[in-house]
VOBA-1610 file (N, C-alpha, C; in pm, whole numbers, padded with zeros to 5 digits, always signed):
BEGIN
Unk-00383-01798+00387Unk-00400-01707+00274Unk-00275-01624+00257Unk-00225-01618+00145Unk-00096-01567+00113Unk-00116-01440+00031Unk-00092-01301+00098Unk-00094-01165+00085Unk+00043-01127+00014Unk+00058-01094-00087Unk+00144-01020-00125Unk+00189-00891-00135Unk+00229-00842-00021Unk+00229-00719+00085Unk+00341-00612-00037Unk+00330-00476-00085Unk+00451-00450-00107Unk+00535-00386-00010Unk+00649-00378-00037Unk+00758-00333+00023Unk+00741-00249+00089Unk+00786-00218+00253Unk+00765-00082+00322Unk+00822+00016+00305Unk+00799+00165+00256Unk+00867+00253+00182Unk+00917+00336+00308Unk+00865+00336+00431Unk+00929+00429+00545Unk+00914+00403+00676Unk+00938+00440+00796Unk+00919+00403+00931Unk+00780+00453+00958Unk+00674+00423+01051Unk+00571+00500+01021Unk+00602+00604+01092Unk+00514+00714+01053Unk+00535+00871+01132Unk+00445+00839+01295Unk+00477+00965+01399Unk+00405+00927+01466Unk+00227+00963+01509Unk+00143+00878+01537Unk+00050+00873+01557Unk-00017+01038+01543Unk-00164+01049+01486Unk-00208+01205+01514Unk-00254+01156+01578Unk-00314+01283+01581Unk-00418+01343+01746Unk-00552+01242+01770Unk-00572+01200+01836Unk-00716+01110+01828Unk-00834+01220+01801Unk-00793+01333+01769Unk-00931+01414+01714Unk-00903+01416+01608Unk-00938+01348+01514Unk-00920+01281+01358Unk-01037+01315+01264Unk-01183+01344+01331Unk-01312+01339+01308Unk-01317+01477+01281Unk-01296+01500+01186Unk-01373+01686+01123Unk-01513+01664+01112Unk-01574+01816+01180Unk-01690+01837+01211Unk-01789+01786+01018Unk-01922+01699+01039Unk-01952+01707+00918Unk-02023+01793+00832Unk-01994+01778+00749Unk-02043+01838+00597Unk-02151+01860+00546Unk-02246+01879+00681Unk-02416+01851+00704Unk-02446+01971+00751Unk-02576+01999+00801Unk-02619+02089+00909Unk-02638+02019+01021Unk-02668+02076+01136Unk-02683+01969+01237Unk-02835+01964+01269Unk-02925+02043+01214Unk-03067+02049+01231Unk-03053+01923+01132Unk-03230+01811+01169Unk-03261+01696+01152Unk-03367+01808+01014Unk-03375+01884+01014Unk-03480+01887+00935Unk-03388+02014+00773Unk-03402+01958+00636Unk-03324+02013+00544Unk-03442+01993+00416Unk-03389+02196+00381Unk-03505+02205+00283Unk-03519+02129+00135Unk-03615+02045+00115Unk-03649+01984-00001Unk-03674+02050-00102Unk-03658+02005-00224Unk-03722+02006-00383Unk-03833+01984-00367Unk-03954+02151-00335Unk-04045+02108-00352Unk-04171+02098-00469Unk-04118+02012-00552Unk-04236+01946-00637Unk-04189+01804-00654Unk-04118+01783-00692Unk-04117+01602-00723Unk-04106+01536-00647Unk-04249+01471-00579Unk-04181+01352-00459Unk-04087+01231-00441Unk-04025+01199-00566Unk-03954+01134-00570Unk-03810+01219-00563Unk-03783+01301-00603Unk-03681+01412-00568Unk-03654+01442-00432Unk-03800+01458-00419Unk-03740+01481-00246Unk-03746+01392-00142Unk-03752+01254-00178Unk-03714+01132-00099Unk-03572+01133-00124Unk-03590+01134-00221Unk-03390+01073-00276Unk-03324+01137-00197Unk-03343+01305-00192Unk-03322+01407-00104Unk-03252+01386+00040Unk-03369+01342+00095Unk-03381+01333+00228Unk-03334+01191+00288Unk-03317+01109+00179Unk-03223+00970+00228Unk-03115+00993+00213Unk-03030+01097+00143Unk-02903+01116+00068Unk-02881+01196+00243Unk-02946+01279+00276Unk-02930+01386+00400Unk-02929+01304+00522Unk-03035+01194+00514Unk-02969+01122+00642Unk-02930+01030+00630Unk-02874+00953+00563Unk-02734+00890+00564Unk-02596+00957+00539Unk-02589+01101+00527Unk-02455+01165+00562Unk-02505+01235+00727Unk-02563+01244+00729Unk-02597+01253+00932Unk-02584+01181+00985Unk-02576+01033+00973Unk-02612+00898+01030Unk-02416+00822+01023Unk-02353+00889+00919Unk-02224+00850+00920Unk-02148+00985+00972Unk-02181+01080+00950Unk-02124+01143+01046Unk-02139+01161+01242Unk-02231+01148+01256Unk-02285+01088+01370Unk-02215+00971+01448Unk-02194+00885+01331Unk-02084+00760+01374Unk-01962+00771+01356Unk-01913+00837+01298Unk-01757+00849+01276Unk-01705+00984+01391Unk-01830+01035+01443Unk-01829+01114+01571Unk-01799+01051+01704Unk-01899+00955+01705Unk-01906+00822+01843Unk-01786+00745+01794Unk-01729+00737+01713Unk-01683+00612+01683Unk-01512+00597+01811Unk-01474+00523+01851Unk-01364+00538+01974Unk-01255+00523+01884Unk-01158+00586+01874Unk-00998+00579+01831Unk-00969+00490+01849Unk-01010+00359+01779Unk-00954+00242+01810Unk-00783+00189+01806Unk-00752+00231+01655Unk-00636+00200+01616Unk-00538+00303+01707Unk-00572+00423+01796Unk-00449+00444+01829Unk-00451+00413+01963Unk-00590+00354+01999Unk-00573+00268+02152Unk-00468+00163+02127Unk-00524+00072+02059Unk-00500-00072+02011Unk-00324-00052+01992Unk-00280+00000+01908Unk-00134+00036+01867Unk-00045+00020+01941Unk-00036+00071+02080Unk+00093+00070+02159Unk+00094-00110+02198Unk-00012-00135+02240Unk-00035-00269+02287Unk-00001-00395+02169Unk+00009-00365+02025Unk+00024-00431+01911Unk+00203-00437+01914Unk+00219-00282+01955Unk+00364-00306+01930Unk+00443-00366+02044Unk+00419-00355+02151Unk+00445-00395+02271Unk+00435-00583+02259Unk+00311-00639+02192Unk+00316-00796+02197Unk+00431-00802+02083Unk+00489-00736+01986Unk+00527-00782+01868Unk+00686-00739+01918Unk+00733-00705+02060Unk+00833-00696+02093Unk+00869-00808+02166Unk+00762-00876+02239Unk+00723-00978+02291Unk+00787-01118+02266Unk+00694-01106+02091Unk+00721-01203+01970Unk+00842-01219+01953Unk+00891-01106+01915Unk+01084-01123+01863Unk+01186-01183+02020Unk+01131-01139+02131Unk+01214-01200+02226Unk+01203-01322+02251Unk+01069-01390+02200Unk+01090-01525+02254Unk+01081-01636+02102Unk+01098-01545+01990Unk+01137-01572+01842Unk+01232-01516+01795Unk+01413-01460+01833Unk+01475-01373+01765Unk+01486-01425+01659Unk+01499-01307+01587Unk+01530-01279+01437Unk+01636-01376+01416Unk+01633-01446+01273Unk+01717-01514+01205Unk+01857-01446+01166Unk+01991-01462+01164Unk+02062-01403+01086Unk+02054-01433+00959Unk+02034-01317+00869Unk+02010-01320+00718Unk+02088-01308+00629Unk+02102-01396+00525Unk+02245-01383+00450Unk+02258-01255+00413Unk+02414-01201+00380Unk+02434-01072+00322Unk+02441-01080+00193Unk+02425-00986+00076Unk+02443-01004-00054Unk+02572-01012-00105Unk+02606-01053-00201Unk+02771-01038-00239Unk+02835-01015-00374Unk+02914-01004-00432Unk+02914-00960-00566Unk+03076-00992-00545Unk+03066-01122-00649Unk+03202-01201-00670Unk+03273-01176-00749Unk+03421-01211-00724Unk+03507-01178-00830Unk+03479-01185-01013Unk+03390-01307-01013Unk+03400-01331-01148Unk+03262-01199-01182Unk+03209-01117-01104Unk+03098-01077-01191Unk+02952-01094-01133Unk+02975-01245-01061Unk+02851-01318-01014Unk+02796-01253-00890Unk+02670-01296-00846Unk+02628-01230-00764Unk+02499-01302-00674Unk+02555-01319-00533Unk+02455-01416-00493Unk+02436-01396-00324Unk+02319-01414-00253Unk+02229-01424-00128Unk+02205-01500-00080Unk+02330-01569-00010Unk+02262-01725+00059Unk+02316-01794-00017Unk+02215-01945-00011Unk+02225-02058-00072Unk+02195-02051-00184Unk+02082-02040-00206Unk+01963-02024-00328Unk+01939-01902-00409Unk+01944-01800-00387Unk+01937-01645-00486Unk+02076-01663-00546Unk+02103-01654-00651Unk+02235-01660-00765Unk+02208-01623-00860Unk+02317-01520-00899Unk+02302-01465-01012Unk+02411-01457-01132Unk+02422-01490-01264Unk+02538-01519-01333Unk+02583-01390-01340Unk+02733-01380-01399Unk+02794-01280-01419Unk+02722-01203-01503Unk+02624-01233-01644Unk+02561-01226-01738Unk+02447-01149-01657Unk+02341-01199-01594Unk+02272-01159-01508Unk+02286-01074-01424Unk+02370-01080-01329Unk+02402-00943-01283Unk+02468-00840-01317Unk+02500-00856-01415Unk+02526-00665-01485Unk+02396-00624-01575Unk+02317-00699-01599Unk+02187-00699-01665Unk+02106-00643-01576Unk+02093-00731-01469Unk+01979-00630-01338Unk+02020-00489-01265Unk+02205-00508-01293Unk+02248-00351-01239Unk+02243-00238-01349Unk+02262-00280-01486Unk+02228-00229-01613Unk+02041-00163-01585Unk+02013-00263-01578Unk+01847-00177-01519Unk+01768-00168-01426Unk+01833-00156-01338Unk+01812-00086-01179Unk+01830+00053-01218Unk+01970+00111-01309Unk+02029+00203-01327Unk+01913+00335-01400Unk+01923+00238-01533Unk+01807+00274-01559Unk+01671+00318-01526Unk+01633+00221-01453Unk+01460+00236-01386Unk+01526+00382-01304Unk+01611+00337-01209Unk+01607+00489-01081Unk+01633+00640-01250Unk+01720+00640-01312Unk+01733+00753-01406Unk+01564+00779-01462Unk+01469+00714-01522Unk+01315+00754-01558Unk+01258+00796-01432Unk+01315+00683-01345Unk+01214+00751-01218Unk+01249+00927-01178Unk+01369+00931-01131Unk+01394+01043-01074Unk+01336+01170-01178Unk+01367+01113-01319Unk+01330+01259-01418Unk+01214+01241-01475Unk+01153+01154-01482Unk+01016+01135-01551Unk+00898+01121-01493Unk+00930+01044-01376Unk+00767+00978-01257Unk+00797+01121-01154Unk+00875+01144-01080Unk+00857+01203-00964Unk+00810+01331-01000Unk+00875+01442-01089Unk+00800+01549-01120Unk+00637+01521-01119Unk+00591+01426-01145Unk+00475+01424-01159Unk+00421+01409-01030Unk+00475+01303-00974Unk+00421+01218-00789Unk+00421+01379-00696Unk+00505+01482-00731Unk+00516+01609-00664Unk+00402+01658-00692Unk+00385+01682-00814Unk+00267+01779-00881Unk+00141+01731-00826Unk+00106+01613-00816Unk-00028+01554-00748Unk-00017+01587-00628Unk+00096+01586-00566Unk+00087+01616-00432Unk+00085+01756-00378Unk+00110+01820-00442Unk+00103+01999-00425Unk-00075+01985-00443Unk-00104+01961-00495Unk-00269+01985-00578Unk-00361+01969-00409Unk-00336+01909-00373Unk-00441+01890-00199Unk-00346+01884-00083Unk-00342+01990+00008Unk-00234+01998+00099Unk-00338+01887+00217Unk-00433+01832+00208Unk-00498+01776+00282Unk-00427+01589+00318Unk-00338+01592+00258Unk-00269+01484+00267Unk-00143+01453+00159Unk-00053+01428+00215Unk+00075+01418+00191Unk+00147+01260+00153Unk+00270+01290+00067Unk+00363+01154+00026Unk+00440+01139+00151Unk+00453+00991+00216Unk+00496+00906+00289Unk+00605+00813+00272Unk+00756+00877+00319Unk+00833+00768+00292Unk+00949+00805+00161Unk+00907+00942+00118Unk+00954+00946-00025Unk+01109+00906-00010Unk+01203+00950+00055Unk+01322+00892+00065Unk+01327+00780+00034Unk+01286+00730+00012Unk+01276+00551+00007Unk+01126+00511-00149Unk+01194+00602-00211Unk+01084+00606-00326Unk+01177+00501-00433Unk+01317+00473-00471Unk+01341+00405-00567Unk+01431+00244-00453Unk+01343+00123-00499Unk+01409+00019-00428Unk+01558+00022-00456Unk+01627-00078-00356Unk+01777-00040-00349Unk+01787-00158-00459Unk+01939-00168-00515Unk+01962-00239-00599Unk+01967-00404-00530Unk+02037-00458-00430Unk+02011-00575-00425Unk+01908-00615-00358Unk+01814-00532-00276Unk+01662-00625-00343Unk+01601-00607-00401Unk+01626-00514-00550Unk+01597-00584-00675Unk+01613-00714-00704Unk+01755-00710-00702Unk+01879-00873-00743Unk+01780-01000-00691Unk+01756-00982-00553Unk+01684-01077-00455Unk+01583-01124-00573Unk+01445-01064-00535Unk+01341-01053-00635Unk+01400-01132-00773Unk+01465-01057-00858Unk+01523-01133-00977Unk+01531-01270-00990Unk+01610-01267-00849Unk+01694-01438-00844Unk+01557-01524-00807Unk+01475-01450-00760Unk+01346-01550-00713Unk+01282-01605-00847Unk+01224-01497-00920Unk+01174-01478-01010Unk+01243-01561-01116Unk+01440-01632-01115Unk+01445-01625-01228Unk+01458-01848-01201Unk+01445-01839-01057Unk+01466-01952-00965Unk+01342-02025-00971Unk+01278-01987-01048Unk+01113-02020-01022Unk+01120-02143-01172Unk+01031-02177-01140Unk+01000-02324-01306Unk+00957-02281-01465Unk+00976-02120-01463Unk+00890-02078-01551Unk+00960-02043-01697Unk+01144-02028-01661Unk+01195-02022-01760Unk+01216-01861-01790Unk+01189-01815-01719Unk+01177-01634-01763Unk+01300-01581-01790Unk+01290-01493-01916Unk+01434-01447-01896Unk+01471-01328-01824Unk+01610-01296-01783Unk+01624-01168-01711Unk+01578-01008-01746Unk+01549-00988-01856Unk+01485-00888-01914Unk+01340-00883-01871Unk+01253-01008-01868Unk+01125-01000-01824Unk+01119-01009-01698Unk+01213-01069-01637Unk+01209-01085-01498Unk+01177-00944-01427Unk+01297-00801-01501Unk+01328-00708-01489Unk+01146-00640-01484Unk+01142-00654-01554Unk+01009-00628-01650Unk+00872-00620-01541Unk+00871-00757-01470Unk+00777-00774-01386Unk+00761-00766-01241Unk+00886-00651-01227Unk+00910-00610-01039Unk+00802-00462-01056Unk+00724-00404-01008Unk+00624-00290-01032Unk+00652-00243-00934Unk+00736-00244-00859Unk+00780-00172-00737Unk+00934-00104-00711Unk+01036-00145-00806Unk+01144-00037-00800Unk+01095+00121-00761Unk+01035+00193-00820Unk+00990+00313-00799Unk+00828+00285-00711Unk+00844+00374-00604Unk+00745+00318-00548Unk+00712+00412-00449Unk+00545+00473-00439Unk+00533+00579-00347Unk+00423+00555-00264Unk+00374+00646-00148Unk+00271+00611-00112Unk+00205+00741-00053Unk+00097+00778-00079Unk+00002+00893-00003Unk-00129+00863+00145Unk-00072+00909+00209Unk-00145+00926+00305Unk-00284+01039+00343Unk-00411+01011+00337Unk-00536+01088+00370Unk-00584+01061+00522Unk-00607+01170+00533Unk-00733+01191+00657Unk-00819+01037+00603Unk-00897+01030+00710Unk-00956+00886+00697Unk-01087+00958+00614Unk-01179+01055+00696Unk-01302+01149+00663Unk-01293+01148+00500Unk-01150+01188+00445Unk-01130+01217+00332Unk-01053+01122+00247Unk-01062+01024+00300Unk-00996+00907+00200Unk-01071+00889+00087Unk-01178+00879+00062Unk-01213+00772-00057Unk-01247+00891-00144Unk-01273+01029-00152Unk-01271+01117-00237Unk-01123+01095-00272Unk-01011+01152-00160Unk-00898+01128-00207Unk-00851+01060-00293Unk-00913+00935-00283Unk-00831+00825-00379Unk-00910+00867-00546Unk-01008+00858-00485Unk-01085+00897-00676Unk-01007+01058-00775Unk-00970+01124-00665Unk-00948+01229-00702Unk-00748+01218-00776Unk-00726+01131-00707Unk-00533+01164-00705Unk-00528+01034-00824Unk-00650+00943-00858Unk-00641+00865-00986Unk-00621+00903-01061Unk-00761+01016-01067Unk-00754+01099-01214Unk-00635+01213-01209Unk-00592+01267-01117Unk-00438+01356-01119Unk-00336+01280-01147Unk-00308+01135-01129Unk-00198+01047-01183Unk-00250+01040-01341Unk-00374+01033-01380Unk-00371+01021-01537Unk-00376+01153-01608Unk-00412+01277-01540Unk-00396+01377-01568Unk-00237+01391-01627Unk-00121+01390-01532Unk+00010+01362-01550Unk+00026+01302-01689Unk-00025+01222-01724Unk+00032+01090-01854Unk+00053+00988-01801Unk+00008+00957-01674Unk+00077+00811-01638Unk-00036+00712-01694Unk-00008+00612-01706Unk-00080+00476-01761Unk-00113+00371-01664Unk-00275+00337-01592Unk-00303+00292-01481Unk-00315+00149-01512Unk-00222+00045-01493Unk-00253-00111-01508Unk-00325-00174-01424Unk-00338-00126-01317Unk-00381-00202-01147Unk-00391-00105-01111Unk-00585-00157-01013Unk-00634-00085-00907Unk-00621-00194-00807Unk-00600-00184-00732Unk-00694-00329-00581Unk-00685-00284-00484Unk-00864-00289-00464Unk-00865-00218-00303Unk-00899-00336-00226Unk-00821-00344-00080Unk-00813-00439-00002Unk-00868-00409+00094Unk-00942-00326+00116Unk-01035-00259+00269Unk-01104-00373+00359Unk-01126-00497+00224Unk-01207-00615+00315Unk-01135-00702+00338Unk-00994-00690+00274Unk-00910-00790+00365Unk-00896-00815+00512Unk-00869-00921+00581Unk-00829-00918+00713Unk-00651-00898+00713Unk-00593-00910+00594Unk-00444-00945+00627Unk-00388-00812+00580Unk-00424-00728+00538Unk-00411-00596+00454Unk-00510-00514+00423Unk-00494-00345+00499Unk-00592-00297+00489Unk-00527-00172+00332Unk-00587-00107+00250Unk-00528+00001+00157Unk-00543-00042+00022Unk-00551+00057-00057Unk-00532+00071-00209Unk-00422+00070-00271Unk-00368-00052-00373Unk-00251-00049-00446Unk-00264-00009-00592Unk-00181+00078-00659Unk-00229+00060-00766Unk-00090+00059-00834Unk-00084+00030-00986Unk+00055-00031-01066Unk+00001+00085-01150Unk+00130+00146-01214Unk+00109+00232-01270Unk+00214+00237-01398Unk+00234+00278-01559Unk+00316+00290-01614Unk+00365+00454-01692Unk+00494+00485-01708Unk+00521+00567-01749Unk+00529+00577-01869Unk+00417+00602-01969Unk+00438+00546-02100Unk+00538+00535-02234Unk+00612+00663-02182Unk+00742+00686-02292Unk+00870+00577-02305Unk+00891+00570-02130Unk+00956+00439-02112Unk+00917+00312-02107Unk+00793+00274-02052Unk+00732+00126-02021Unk+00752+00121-01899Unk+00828+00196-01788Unk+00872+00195-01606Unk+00794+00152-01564Unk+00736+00068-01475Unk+00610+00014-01403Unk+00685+00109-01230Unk+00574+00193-01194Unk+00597+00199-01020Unk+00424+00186-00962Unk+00495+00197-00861Unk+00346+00172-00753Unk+00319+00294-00660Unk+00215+00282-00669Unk+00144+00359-00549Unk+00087+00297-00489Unk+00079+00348-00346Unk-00016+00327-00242Unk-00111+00394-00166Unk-00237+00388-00171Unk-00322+00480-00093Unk-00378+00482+00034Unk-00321+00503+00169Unk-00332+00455+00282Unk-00390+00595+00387Unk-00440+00573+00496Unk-00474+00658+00608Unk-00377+00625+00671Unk-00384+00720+00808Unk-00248+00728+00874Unk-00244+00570+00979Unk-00361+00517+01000Unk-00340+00368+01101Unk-00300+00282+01029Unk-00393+00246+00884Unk-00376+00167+00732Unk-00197+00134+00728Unk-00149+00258+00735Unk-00001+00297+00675Unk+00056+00224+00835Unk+00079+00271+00963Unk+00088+00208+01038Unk+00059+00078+01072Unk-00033+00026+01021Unk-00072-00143+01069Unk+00042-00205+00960Unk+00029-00147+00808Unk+00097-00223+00709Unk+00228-00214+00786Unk+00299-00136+00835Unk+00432-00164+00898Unk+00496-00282+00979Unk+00366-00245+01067Unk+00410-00318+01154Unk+00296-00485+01128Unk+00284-00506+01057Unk+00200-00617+01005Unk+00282-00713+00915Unk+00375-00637+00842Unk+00461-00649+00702Unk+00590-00760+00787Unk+00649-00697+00880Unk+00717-00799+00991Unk+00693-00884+01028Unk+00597-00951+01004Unk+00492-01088+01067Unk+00537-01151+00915Unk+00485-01065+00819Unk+00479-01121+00673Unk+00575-01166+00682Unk+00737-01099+00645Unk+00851-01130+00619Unk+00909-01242+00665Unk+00866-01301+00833Unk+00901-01373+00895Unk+00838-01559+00791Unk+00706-01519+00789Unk+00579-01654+00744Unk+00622-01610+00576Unk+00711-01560+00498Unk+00738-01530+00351Unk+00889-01615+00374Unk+00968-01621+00467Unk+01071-01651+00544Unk+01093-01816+00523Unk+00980-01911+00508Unk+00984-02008+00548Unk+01078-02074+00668Unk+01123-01964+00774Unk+01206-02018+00840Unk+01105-02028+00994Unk+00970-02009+00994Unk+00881-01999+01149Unk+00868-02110+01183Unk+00891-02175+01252Unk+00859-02253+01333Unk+00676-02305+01315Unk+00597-02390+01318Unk+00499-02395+01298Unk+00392-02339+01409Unk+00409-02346+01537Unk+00375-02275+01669Unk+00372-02083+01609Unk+00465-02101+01547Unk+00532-01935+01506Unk+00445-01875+01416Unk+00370-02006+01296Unk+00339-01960+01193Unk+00182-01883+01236Unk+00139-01993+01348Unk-00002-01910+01356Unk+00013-01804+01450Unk+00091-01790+01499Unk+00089-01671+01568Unk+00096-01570+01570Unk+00184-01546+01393Unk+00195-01452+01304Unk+00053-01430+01234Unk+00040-01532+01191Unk-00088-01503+01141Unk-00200-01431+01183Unk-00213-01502+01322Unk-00334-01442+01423Unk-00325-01280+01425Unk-00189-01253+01450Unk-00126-01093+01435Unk-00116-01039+01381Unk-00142-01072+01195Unk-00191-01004+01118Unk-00348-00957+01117Unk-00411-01059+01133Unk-00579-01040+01160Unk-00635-00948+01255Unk-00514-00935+01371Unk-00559-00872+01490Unk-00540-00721+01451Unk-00399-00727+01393Unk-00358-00557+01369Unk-00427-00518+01268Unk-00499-00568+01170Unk-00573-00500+01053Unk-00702-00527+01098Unk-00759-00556+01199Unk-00896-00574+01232Unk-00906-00459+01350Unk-00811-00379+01381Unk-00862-00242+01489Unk-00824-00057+01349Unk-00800-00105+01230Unk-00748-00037+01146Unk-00918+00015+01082Unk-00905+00131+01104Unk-01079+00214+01141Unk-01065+00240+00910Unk-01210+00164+00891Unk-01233+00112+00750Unk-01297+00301+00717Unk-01242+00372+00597Unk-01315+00474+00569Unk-01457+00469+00517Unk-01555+00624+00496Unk-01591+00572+00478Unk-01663+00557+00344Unk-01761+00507+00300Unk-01777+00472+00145Unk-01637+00440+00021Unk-01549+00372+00121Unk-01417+00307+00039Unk-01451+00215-00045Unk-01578+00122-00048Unk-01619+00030-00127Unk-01656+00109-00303Unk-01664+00238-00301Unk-01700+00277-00429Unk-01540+00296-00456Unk-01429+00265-00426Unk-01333+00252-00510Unk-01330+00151-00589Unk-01314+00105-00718Unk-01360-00010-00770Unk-01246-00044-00831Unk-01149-00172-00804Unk-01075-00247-00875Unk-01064-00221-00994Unk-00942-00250-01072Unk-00895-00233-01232Unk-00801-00313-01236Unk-00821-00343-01366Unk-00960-00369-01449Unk-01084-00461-01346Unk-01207-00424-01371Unk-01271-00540-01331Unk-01289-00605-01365Unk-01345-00713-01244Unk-01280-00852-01284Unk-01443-00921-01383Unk-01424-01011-01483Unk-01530-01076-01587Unk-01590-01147-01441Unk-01751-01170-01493Unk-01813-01235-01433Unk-01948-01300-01521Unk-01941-01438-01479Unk-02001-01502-01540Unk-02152-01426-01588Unk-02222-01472-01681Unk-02340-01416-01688Unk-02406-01262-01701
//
């Protein structure tokens, strides 16, 4: 199964405290006063009361998995590279005539590459004055979780170029303007929540990104993936047309994608060895399967949703 991971925007920070679990949002007495006249009121009541006792209760017991699991993830994946080193990777280059090329295969005409540096230029100028004032402003609004990585908020110019040359290398005929067109990740951020408080979080910093003026193309929440745990969403700046991304991650989520994304790059690589390929694989499944799922993340709901028969 082929995950299309985006780009890692920072190193991860280090690990919090394994006391992660804020006390809940309940009473701790089993017994809570009802609506008393409508018995149907006060069922609803009292199921609504213990199933937030019953998840807080568990997210109480629940063992710090991901920051057990973690040292030991990174420790095999040091493992991996010693008895798999890293490939040397071509460098980018930018030729006399104009041209511009990565390797064998990524090439770019003289025509072409002043076109993608023409709007690289561009995209970072909307971003810096148009998107980020805003990506700040959402983020002042809940000091309960913070932007991740921002240094690394506008992609660098040649892997843009990269991307391009893929995109323009492909059977489809695209021209460099659309090519340009369809990278949603030049500008690119990501917020980090308490886990307790993730899935309010995310509902809440949607509507503060459209509050802003931004224009939401893509939701996708991947919580049930095995290969990727987090919320992506594509976003546009409407005055310009800028496509950037966000990401909505907890602090392990944001950590696994790191160190998960390295497995990717390698099996995106076509250069693994076939012994190599599942082993990567397995190591994606493993590191996003100790990555602690928030909770009621399933009421984040994809955008657009998707048609269904009937």
């Amino acid at each position: 199964m082929r995950i299309d991971y985006p780009d890692p925007a920072d190193e991860p920070d280090a690990p919090r405290s394994a006391a992660r679990y804020s006390p809940p949002d309940v009473p701790r007495a089993r017994v809570v006063p009802l609506p008393p006249s409508d018995p149907v009121e006060r069922e609803a009541v009292h199921r609504d009361y213990r199933a937030r006792v019953e998840r807080a209760d568990a997210a109480a017991a629940a063992p710090d998995t991901w920051s057990q699991a973690a040292p030991g993830f990174r420790a095999r994946w040091r493992d991996h590279v010693a008895r798999y080193p890293d490939q040397d990777q071509p460098a980018p280059r930018n030729h006399p005539d104009g041209s511009w090329s990565c390797g064998d295969t990524r090439k770019l005409t003289p025509d072409q590459n002043a076109e993608v540096k023409h709007g690289h230029a561009r995209i970072r100028e909307i971003g810096e004055r148009d998107i980020v004032p805003g990506m700040l402003a959402v983020e002042a609004a809940d000091p309960s979780r913070r932007l991740a990585g921002f240094e690394h908020h506008i992609k660098g110019e040649d892997r843009l170029k990269e991307k391009i040359a893929d995109l323009l290398g492909s059977p489809s005929n695209v021209t460099t303007s659309r090519a340009i067109a369809a990278v949603s990740d030049v500008v690119r951020f990501t917020y980090i929540y308490p886990e307790t408080s993730y899935t309010d979080g995310v509902h809440s910093d949607v509507e503060r990104l459209k509050g802003q003026g931004f224009e939401l193309s893509k939701l996708k929440n991947s919580w049930s993936s095995d290969q990727y745990k987090g919320v992506n969403g594509q976003w546009r700046e409407p005055a310009s047309g800028v496509r950037f991304e966000v990401q909505f991650h907890t602090q392990a989520s944001h950590e696994a994608k790191e160190l998960s994304h390295k497995a990717y790059e390698r099996l995106r690589g076509d250069y693994a060895q076939d012994d190599e390929r599942e082993e990567l694989e397995a190591f994606q499944s493993r590191v996003n399967a100790k990555v602690p799922v928030p909770p009621d993340v399933s009421t984040i709901e994809d955008f657009p949703r998707e048609k269904r028969d009937g």
